[in-house]
C-alpha positions, 0 to 999 in steps of 0.5 A: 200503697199503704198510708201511715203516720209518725209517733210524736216523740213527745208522747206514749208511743202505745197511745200513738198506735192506738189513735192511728188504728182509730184513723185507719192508718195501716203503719207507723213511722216509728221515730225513736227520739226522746223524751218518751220514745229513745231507744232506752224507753220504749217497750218493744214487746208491748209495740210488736203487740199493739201492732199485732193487734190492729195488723198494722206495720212499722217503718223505722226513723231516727232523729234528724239532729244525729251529728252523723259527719261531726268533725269531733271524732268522739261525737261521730262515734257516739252516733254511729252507735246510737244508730246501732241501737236504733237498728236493734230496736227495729228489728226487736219490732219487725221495721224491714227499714231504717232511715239516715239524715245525712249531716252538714253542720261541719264548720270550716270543713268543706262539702267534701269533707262531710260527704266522706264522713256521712259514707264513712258513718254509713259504712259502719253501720252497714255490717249491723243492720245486715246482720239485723235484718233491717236495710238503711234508707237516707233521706233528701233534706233541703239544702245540702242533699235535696237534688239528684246530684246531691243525693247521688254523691251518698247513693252511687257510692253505697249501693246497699242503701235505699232511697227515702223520698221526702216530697216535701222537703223536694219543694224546699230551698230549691228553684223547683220540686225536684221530686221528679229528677230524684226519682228519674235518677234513683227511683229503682232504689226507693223504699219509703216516702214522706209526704207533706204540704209547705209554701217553699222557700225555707220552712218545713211546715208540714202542713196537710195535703193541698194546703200549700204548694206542693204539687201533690197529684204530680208527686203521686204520679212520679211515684206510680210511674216509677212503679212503686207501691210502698209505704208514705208517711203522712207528716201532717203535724197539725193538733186536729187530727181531721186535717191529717184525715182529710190529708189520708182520704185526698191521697187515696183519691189521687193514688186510685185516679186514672 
């Protein structure tokens, strides 16, 4: 199991690595959205060295709010190409993996009809991140794909792309944490996890680890049981960086516990 963080889009992505090797962090969940790190600004030469330099590795993510399924085709297009360019920076940096946020804002167009346009947007990019090297993941988001069968509409219909699991977000708009079914139904195809604390309901708090209600020690042994033993994101978005160390050493704690 390996532990990292995510840069905040907001600041120096160099700076972001090098305060994340003071942690210990082994990785860095390279979110490229602006203002300081869109794929036109960062310095891919300088991230591979800092990289190099604390042996750290990258995972890649890309913004939440790409229109992937909009119904105005221009706006479609534009994202799939920006994702091409995302692909390009992840493989200039040495990310193994990219991950996708499936999309939904598609007013009077029925579930159907944003389901055939996020595979569409997948299929397209596909034959790029092949030739890249850099394999595709979609994330569970609360609402529209956030349980087994939700995910399984995108998954059984491309079965090049790999699973993201935000535990988190399992916990939100749902009855219940809906970690385990993902995982009964797709773990196999898992690549990379986020993990983070809320309260349910409809906010994504990102609070740290044990904080909330989020079941942690159950998540950590769904994982294990499925066998993996990859990369997690911490997304504990706090200013103190204690809290995200306290959230680092808990996890170790319950990873390593019989």
């Amino acid at each position: 199991m390996i532990i990292g963080s995510m840069n905040h889009p907001a600041r120096d992505v160099i700076g972001e690595i090098e305060w994340m090797a003071r942690l210990g962090l082994e990785f860095v969940d390279l979110t490229l959205e602006p203002p300081c790190a869109a794929c036109g600004m960062v310095d891919t030469s300088a991230i591979r060295a800092a990289l190099r330099r604390h042996g750290m590795k990258v995972v890649g993510h890309t913004p939440f709010y790409l229109p992937l399924a909009s119904a105005i085709e221009e706006v479609r297009l534009a994202a799939v190409e920006e994702l091409r360019h995302c692909l390009d920076i992840f493989q200039q940096v040495g990310a193994s993996w990219m991950n996708l946020h499936p999309y939904r804002y598609t007013p009077f167009h029925n579930r159907g009809s944003f389901i055939r346009r996020n595979i569409q947007c997948i299929q397209e990019l596909l034959p790029h991140a092949q030739q890249a090297g850099v394999g595709l993941m979609i994330e569970n988001l609360p609402g529209e794909f956030n349980t087994a069968a939700q995910m399984g509409e995108l998954l059984d219909q491309l079965p090049e792309l790999g699973l993201h699991l935000d535990i988190g977000h399992a916990n939100l708009q749902n009855p219940y944490n809906t970690t385990e079914e993902i995982l009964k139904a797709y773990g196999s195809r898992l690549r990379h996890v986020h993990l983070h604390d809320n309260k349910g309901g409809h906010a994504d708090l990102h609070m740290p680890l044990g904080s909330g209600t989020v079941d942690v020690r159950a998540g950590v042994r769904a994982l294990r049981r499925c066998g993996y033993d990859g990369t997690i994101t911490l997304e504990v978005f706090t200013p103190d960086k204690h809290y995200l160390e306290y959230s680092r050493d808990l996890l170790r704690k319950l990873w390593d516990a019989p």
